[in-house]
PAZAPA-4460 file (N, C-alpha, C; in steps of 0.05 Angstrom, whole numbers, plus 32768, in hexadecimal, padded with zeros to 4 digits):
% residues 98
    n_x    n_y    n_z   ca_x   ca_y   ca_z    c_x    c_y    c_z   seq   type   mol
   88F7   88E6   85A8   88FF   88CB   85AF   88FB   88C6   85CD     1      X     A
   8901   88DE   85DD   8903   88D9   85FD   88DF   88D1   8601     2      X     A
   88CC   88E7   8600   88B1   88DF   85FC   88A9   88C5   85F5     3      X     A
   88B2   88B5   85E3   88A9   8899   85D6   88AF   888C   85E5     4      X     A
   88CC   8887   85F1   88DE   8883   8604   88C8   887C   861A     5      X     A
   88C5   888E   8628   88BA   8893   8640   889C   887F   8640     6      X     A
   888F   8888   8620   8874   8881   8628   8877   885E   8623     7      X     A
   8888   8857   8615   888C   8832   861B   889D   882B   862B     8      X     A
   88A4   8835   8645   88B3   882F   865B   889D   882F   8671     9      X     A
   8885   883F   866B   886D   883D   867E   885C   882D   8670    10      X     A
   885E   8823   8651   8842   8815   8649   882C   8824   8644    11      X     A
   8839   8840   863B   8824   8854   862A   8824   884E   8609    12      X     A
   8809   8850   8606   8806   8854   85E7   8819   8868   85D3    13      X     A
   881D   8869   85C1   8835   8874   85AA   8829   888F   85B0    14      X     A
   8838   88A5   85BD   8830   88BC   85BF   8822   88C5   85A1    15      X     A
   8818   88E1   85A0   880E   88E9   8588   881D   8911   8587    16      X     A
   8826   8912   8572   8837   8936   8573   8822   8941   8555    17      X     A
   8823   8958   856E   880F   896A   8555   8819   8987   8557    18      X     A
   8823   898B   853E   8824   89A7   853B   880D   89B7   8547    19      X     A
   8818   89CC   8559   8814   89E5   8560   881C   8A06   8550    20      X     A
   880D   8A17   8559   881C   8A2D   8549   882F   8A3C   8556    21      X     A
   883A   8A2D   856B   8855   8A31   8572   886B   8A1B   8578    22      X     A
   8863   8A04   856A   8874   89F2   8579   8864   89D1   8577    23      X     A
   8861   89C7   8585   8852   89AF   857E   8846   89A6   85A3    24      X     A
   8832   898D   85A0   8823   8984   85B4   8825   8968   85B2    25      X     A
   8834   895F   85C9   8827   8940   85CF   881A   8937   85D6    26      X     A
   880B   891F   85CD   87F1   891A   85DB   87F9   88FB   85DE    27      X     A
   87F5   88FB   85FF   87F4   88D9   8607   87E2   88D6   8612    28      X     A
   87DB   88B3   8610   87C7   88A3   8612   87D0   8890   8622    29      X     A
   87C4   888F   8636   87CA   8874   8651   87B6   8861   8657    30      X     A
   879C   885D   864B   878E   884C   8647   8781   884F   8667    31      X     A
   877A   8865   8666   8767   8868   8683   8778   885C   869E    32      X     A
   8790   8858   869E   879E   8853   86BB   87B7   8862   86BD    33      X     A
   87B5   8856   86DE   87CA   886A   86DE   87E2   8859   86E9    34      X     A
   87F7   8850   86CE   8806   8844   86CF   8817   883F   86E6    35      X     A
   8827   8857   86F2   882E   8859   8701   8838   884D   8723    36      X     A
   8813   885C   8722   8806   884D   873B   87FF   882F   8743    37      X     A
   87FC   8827   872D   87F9   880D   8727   880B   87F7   872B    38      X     A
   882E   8804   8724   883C   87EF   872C   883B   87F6   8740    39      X     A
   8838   880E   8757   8844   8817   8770   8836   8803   877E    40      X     A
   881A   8801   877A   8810   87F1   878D   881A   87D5   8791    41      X     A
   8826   87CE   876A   8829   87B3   876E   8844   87A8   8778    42      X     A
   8852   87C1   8774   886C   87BD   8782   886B   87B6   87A1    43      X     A
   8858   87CB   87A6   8852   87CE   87D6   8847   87AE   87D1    44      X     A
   8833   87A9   87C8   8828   8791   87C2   883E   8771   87C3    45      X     A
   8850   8778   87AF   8868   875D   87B5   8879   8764   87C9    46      X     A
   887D   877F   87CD   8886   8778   87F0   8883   8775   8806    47      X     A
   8866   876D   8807   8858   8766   881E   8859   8748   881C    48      X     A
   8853   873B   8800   8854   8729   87FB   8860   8715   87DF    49      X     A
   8874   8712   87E7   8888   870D   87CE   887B   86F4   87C0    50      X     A
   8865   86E7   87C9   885F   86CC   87C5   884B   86D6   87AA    51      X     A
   8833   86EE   87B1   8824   86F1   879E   8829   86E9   8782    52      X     A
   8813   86D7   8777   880D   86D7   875E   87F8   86F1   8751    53      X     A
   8802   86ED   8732   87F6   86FE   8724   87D3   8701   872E    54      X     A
   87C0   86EF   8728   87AA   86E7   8732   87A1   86F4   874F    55      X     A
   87B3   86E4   8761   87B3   86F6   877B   87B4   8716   8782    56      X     A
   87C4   8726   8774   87CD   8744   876E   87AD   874E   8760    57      X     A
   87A1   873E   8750   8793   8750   873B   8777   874B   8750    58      X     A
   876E   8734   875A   8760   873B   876E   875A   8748   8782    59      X     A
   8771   874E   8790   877C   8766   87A2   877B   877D   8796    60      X     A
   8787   878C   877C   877E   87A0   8779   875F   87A2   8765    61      X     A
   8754   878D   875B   8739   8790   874B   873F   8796   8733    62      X     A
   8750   8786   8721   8762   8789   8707   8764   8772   8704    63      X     A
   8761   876A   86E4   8760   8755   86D5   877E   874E   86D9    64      X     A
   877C   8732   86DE   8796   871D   86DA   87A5   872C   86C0    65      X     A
   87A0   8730   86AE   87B2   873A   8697   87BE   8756   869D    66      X     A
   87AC   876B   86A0   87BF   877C   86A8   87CD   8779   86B8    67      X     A
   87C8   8774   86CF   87DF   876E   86E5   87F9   875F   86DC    68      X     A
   87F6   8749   86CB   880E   873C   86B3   881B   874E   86A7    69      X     A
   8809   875F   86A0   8818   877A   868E   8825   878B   8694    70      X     A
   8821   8790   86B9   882A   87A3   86CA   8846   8797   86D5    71      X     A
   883D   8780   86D7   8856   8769   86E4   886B   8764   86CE    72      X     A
   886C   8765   86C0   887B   8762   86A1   8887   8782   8691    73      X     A
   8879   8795   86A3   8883   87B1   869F   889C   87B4   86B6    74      X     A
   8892   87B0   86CE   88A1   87AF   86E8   88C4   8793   86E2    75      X     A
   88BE   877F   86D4   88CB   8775   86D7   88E7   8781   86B8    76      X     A
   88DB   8792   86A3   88EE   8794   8690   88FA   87AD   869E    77      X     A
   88EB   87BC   86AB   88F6   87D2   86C1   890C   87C6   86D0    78      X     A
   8909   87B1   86D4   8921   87A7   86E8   8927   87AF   870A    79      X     A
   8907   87AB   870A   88FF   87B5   8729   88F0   879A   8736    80      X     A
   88EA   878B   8727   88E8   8770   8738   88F0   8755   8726    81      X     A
   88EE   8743   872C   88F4   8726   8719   88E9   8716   8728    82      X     A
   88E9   8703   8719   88D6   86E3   8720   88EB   86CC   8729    83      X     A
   88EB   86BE   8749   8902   86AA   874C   88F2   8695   8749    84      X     A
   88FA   867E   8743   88EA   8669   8744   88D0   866B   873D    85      X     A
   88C5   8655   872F   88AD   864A   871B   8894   865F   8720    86      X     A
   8880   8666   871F   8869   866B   871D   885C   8664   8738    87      X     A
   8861   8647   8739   8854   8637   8752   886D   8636   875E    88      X     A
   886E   8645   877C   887F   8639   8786   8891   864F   8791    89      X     A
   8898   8664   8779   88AD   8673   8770   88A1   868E   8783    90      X     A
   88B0   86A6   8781   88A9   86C1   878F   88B3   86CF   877F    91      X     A
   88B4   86ED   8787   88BA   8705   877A   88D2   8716   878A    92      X     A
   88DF   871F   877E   88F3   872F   878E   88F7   874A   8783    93      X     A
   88F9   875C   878D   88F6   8776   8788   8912   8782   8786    94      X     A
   891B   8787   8770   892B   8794   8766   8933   87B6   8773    95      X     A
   8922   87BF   876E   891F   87E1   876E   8901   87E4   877A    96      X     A
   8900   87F0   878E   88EA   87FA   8795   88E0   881C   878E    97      X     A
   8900   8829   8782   88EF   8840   877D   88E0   8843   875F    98      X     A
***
C-alpha cells in the first residue's frame, strides 16, 4: 500500500510486483521524467515569480502547457502552493518549499 501510496503522490503509473525466488520486485514506471525535479524547478520558478502562468512556466522550461497543468495540480494537492485570485490577474503562493 505504502509503494502505491507513494507512486500517486508523485504521479507514477500503478507500480507492477512480481514474484521473485526470494521475495518479490517492484517495477515503476515514470513516463520518462523525472517527477521530482520538475516541480523543483517549478517551485524556484514561482518564487521568483509568483505571477507566472501555466503557458509562461512551460515555455521556460520547454514542456507542454499540459504537463506543466499536471505538475501544477500535483504541487497544489501536495499542499505546497495554491492559486489566489482568477487566472488573469491572480498569483501563486507557495505553501512549502521543501
Amino acid at each position: 500500500m505504502r509503494v502505491r501510496k507513494i507512486c500517486q503522490e508523485y504521479g507514477l503509473k500503478e507500480p507492477v510486483f512480481k514474484e521473485v525466488s526470494h521475495g518479490f520486485q517492484v517495477v515503476l514506471y515514470k513516463g520518462g521524467e523525472n517527477v521530482v525535479e520538475n516541480e523543483t524547478q517549478i517551485t524556484q520558478l514561482l518564487y521568483q515569480n509568483k505571477s507566472y502562468s501555466a503557458y509562461e512556466i512551460a515555455k521556460i522550461l520547454n514542456k507542454s502547457e499540459r504537463t506543466i497543468q499536471r505538475y501544477l495540480n500535483l504541487l497544489i494537492n501536495k499542499k505546497r502552493i495554491q492559486r489566489i485570485g482568477p487566472d488573469k490577474g491572480g498569483h501563486w503562493e507557495i505553501i512549502n518549499r521543501s
